[in-house]
C-alpha positions as CSV (number, residue, x, y, z in Angstrom):
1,X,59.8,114.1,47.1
2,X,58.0,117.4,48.3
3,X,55.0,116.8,45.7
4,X,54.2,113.5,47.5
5,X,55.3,113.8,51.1
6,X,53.3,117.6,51.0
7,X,49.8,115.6,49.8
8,X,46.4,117.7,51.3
9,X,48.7,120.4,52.7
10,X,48.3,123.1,49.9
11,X,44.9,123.9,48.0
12,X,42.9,122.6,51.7
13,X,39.3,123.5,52.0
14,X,38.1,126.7,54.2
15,X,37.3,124.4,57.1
16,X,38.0,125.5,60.9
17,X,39.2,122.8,63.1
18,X,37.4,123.7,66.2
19,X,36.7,122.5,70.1
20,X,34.4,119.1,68.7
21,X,37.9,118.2,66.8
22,X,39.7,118.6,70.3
23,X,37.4,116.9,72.2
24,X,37.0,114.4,70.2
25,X,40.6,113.8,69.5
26,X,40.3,113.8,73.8
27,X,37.9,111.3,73.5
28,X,39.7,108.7,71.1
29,X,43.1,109.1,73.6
30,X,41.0,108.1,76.6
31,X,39.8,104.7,74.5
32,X,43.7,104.5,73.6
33,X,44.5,104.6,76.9
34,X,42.0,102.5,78.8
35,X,43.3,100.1,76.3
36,X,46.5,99.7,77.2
37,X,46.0,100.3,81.1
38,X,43.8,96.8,80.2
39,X,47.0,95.1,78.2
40,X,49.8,96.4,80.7
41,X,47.3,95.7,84.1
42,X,48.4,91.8,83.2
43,X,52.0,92.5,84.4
44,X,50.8,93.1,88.0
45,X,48.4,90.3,88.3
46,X,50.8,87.3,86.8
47,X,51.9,86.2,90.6
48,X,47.8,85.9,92.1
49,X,46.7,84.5,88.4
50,X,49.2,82.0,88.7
51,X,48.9,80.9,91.8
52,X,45.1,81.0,91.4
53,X,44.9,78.6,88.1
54,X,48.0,77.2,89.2
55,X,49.9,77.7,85.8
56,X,53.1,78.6,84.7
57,X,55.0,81.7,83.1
58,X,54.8,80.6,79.5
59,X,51.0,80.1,80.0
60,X,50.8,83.5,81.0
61,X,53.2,85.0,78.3
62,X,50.8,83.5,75.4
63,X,48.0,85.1,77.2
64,X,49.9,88.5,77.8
65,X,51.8,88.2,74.7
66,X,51.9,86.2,71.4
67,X,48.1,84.9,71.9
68,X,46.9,88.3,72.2
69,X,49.3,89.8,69.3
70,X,48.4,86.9,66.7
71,X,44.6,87.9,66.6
72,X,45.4,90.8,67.0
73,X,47.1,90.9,64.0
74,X,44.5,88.2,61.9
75,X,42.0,90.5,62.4
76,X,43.5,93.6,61.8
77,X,43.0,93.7,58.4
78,X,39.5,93.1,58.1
79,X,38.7,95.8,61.2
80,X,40.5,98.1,59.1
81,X,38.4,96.9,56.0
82,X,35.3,98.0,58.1
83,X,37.0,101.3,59.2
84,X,36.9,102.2,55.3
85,X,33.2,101.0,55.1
86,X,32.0,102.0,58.2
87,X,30.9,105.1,60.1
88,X,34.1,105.2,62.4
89,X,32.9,106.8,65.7
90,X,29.7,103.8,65.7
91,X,31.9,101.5,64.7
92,X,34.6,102.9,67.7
93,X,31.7,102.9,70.0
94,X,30.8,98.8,69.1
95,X,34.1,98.0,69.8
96,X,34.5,100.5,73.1
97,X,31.2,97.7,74.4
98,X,33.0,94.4,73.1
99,X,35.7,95.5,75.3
100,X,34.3,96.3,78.1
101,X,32.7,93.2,77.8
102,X,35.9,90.9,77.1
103,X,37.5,92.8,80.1
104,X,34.4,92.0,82.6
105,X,34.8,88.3,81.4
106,X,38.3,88.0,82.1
107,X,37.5,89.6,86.0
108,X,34.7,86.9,86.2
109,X,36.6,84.1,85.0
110,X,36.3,80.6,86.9
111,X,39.0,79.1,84.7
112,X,42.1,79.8,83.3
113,X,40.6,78.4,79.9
114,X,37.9,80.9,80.3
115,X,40.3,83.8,80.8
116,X,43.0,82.8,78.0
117,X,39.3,83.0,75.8
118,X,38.4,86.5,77.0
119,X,41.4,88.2,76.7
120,X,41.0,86.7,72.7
121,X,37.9,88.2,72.4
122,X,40.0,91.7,74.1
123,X,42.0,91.3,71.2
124,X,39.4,90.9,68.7
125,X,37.4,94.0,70.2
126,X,41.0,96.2,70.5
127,X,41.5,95.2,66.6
128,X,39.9,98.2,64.8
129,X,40.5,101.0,67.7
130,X,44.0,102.1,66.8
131,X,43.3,102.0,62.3
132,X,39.6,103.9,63.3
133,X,40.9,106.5,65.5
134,X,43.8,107.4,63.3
135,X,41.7,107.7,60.1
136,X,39.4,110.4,62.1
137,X,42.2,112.2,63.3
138,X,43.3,112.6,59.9
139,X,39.6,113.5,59.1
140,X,39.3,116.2,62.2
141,X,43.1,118.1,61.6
142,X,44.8,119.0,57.8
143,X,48.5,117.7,57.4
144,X,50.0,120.2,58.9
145,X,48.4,120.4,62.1
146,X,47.9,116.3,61.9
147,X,51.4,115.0,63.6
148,X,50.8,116.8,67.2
149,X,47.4,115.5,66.9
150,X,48.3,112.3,66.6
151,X,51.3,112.6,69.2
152,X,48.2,113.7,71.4
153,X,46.4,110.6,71.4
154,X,49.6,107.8,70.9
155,X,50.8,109.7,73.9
156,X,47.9,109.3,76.3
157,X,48.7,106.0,76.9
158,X,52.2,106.3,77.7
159,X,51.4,108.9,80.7
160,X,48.1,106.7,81.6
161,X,50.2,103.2,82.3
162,X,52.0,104.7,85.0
163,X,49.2,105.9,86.9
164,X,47.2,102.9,85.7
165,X,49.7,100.1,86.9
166,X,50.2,102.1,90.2
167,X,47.1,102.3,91.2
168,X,46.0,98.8,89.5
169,X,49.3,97.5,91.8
170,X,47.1,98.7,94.7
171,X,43.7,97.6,93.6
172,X,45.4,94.3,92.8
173,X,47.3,93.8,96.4
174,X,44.2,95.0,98.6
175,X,41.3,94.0,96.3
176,X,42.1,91.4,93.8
177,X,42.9,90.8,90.3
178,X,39.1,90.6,89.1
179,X,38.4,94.0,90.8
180,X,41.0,95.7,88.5
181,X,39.8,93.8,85.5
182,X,36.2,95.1,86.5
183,X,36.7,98.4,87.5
184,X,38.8,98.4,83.8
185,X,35.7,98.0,82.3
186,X,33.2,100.2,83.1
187,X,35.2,103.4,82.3
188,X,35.2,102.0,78.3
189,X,31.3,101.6,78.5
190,X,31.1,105.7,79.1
191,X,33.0,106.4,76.4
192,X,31.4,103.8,73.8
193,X,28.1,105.9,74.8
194,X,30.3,109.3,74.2
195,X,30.9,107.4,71.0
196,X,27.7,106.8,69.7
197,X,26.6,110.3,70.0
198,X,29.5,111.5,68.1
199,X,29.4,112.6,64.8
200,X,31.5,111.3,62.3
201,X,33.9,113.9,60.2
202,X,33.6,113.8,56.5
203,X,36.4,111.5,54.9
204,X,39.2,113.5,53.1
205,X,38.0,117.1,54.7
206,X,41.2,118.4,54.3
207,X,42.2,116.0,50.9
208,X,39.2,116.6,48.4
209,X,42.0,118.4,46.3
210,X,44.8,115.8,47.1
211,X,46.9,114.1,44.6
212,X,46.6,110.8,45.7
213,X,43.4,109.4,43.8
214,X,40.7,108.0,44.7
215,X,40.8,104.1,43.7
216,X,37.8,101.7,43.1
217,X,36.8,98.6,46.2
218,X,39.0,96.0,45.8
219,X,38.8,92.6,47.7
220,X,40.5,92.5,50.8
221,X,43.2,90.1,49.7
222,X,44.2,92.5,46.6
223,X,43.3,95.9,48.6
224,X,46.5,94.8,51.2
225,X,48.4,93.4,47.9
226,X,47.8,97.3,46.7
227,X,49.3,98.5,49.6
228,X,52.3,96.9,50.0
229,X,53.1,97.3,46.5
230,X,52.9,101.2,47.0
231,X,57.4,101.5,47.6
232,X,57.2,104.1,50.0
233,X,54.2,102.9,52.4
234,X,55.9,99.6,52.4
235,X,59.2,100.8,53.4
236,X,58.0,103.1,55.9
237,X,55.5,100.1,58.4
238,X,58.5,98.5,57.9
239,X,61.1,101.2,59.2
240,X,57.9,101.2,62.2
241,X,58.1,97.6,62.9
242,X,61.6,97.1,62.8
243,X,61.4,100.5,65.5
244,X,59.2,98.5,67.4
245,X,60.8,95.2,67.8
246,X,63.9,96.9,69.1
247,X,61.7,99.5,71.4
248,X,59.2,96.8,72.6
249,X,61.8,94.2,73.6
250,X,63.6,97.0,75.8
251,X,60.2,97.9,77.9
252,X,59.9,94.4,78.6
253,X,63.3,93.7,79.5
254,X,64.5,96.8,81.1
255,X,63.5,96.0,84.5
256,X,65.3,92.0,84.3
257,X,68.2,94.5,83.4
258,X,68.3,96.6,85.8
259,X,67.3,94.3,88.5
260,X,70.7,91.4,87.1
261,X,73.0,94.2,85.9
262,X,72.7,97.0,88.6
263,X,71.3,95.4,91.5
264,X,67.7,96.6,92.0
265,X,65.2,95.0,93.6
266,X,62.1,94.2,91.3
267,X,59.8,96.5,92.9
268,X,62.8,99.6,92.2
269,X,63.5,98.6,88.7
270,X,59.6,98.5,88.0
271,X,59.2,101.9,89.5
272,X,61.9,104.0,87.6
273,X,61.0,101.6,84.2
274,X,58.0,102.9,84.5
275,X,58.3,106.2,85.3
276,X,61.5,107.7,84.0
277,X,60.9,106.0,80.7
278,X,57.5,106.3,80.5
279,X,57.3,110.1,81.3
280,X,60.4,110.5,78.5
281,X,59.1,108.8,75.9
282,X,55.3,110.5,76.9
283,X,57.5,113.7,76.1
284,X,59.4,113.2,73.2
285,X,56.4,111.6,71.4
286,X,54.6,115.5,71.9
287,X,57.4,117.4,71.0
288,X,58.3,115.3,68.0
289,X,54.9,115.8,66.7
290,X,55.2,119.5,67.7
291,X,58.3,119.4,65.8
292,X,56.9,117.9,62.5
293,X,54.6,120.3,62.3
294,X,56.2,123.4,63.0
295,X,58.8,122.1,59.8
296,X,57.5,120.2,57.3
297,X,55.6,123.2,55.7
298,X,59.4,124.4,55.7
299,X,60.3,121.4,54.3
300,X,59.2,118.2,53.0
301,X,62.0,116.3,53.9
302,X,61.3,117.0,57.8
303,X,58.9,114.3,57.8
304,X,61.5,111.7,56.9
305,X,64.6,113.8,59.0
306,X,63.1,113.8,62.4
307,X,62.5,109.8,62.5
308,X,65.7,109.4,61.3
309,X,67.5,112.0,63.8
310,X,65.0,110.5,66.6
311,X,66.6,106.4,65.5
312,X,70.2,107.5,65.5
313,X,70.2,109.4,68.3
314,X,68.2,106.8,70.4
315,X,70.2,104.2,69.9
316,X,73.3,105.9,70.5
317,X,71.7,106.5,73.9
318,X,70.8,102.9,74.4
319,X,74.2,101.4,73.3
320,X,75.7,103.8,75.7
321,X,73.0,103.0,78.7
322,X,73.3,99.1,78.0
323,X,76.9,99.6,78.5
324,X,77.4,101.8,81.1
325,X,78.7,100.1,84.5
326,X,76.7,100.0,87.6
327,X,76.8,102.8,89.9
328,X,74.3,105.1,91.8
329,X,73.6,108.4,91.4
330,X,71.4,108.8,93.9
331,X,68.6,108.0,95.8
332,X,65.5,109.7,96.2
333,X,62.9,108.9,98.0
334,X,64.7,105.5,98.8
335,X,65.0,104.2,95.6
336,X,68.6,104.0,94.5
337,X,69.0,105.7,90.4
338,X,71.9,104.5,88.1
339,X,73.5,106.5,86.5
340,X,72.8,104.7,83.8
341,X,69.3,106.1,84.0
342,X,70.5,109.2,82.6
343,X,71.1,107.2,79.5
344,X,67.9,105.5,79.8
345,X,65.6,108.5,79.8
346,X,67.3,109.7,76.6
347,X,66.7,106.7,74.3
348,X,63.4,107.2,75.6
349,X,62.4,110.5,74.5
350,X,64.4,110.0,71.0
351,X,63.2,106.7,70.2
352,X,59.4,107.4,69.9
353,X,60.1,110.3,67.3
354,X,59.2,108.1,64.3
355,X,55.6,107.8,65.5
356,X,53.8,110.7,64.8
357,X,55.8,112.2,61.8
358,X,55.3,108.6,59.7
359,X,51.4,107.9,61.3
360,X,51.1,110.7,59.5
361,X,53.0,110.4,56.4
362,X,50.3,107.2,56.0
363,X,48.0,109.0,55.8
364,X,49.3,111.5,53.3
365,X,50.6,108.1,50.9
366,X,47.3,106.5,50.7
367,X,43.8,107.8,49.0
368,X,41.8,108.7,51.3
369,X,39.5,105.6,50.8
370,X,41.8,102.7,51.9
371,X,43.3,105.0,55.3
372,X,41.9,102.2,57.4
373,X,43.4,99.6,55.9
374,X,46.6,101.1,55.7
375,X,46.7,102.0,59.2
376,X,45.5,98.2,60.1
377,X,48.6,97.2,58.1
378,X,51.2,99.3,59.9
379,X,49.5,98.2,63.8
380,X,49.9,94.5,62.0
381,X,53.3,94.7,61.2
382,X,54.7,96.5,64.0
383,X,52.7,94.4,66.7
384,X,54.0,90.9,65.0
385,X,57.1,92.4,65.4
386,X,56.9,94.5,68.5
387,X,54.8,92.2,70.9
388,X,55.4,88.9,69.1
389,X,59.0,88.8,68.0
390,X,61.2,91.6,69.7
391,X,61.0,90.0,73.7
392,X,61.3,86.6,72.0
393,X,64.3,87.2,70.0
394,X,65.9,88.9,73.5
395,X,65.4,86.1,75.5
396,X,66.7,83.7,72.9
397,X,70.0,86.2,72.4
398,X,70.2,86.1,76.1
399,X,70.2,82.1,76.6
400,X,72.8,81.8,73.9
401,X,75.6,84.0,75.6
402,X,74.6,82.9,78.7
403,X,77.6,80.5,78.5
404,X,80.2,83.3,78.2
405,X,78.5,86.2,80.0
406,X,76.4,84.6,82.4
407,X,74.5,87.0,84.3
408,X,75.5,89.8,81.9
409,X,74.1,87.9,79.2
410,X,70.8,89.9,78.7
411,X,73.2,93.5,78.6
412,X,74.4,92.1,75.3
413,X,71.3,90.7,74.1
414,X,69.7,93.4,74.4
415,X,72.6,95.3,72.5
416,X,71.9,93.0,69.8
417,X,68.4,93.7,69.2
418,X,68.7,97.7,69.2
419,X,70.4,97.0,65.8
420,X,67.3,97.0,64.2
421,X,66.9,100.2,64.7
422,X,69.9,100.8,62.0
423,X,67.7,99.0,59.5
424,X,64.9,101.6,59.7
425,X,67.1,104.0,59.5
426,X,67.7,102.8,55.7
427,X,64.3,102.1,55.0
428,X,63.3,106.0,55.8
429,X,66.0,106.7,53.5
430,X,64.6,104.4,50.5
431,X,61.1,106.1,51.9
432,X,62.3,109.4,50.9
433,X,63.5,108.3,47.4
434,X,60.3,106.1,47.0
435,X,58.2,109.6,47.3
436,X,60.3,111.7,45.3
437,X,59.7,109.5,42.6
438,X,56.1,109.1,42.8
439,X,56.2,113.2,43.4
């Protein structure tokens, strides 16, 4: 197991990381996160699109959801096809312009036909951004340095969504929904300019010694079907997806639950969903990437520990906060917190410890050649099951018990789909055997 979970980290080139790495490690989190301020923006413009097109909530789920995750994930592949053919930061910089394009359609929009199509073409533009950044970041930082890096930049957005949906509330309430799709867009046309004039770092700096070969151009059909025969890579998107179906069907729940179960108003339940979670889980995504690094040149087997630690102890927190009866704390600033909350913010710093420790194991299982696509297939995988499947599967839990549990029903749906989270617990196991052997 140490031989193949330790790839790149001994026998590394004489290379300094140094302040271009940083700041372009910056720059790549600021794409990140103008990305999902644009994806998240839609939750405080449903009631004036809505009422503007005059169509209902499951037109505007397909647009926010299952529309935008199902090209999302067609063209996933290939964009991670032309990350390993490409020169990333040009190819970063295209899609930084597509964007801001797709996101200055949808503010223009005279039709809800015409939005449904733009935020498509927001997914096709988003599809190479996450596989492209992470294969630079692996190019700009050696292993051991590699899992804060990449807690850097899968954090950014986390800590930008709450400042982006409060102020985009505003913008929305005293300006409109196309001024906040507009003023969206022009920060992403800066940085696919920052972009251009970047220089590409040299794939496999820190892996020209690493003992995961280098493998000949295959198809893109048989370059996947190479992937997912690879044992451990396979078990270890899947550990991420099934992570993500449980994680991303709490976010969008949590505020229907705290709003039937405890008694908040909407705009209350938005705020501290937002905020407590998202400032936790901003936090424990940095220090679990601090973490990694500071152990697994200890210890192999840190990379596979602190996901699992992070899964177990998360969901005993949720269980725990699902469960807990209503009551307040206290208020502050005259919002009313449950105690429950307490809970809350726990499961949210645990539960994003999987993300930089395995993002970065990827990048240590596959050659150095096929890191786009393998990245492409983990954001596949855990976005079919994250944005696709996980709120679907809690809404359908939640109309079956509504017989016995009524209003109560989505508490114990949602206790249902945190099981998941059990399951990657075993596949990290079979990821650590997997790598031992191949070690």
């Amino acid at each position: 197991m140490g031989a193949a979970l330790n790839v790149g980290v001994h026998g590394l080139p004489a290379t300094r990381v140094g302040w271009r790495s940083h700041g372009l490690l910056l720059l790549l989190a600021l794409v990140f996160a103008d990305n999902f301020v644009g994806r998240q923006i839609l939750a405080v413009m449903i009631d004036p699109i809505k009422t503007e097109f005059g169509v209902g909530d499951t037109a505007m789920g397909l647009i926010s959801g299952l529309a935008f995750a199902a090209v999302y994930a067609v063209l996933g592949l290939p964009a991670g096809r032309l990350v390993d053919r490409l020169p990333r930061t040009r190819l970063l910089a295209l899609s930084c312009l597509l964007w801001a394009l797709a996101t200055l359609a949808c503010g223009l929009a005279g039709s809800f036909l015409v939005l449904a199509i733009a935020r498509m073409l927001v997914a096709v533009s988003e599809s190479p951004t996450t596989s492209a950044s992470l294969s630079v970041i692996a190019d700009l930082y050696p292993p051991h340095r590699r899992s804060f890096a990449i807690s850097c930049f899968t954090a950014a957005p986390t800590f930008s969504s709450i400042i982006g949906l409060s102020i985009g509330a505003w913008v929305v309430e005293h300006h409109g929904w196309r001024s906040a799709f507009i003023a969206l867009s022009l920060p992403a046309l800066v940085f696919g300019v920052l972009l251009a004039l970047a220089r590409d770092p040299l794939r496999g700096r820190w892996d020209l010694r690493s003992s995961v070969p280098a493998t000949p151009p295959l198809s893109l059909g048989n370059e996947a079907r190479a992937l997912w025969a690879l044992p451990a890579y396979r078990c270890l998107i899947l550990a991420g997806g099934l992570t993500t179906l449980s994680s991303y069907a709490i976010g969008m729940w949590n505020t229907s639950f705290l709003i039937r179960s405890h008694g908040l108003s909407l705009q209350h339940a938005g705020l501290l969903a937002g905020v407590i979670c998202g400032v936790a889980a901003g936090i424990g995504g940095l220090f679990a990437g601090w973490l990694n690094d500071r152990l697994s040149h200890r210890g192999a087997h840190w990379q596979i520990l602190i996901p699992v630690l992070g899964n177990l102890t998360a969901l005993a927190a949720l269980v725990v906060y699902l469960l807990w009866p209503a009551g307040v704390l206290g208020v502050w600033a005259g919002v009313p917190i449950p105690q429950a909350m307490l809970w809350c913010a726990l499961y949210s710093f645990f539960v994003v410890w999987w993300v930089a420790p395995c993002y970065n194991l990827v990048t240590q299982l596959v050659p150095t050649s096929r890191r786009g696509t393998a990245m492409a297939l983990q954001t596949i995988v855990s976005t079919l099951l994250g944005v696709g499947i996980g709120p679907v599967l809690t809404g359908v839990f939640s109309d079956l018990l509504l017989p016995w549990w009524g209003e109560e029903s989505l508490r114990y749906a949602l206790v249902l789909v945190s099981l998941p989270l059990l399951g990657a617990v075993g596949l990290l196991g079979r990821v650590a055997v997997h790598a031992g052997r191949q070690g």
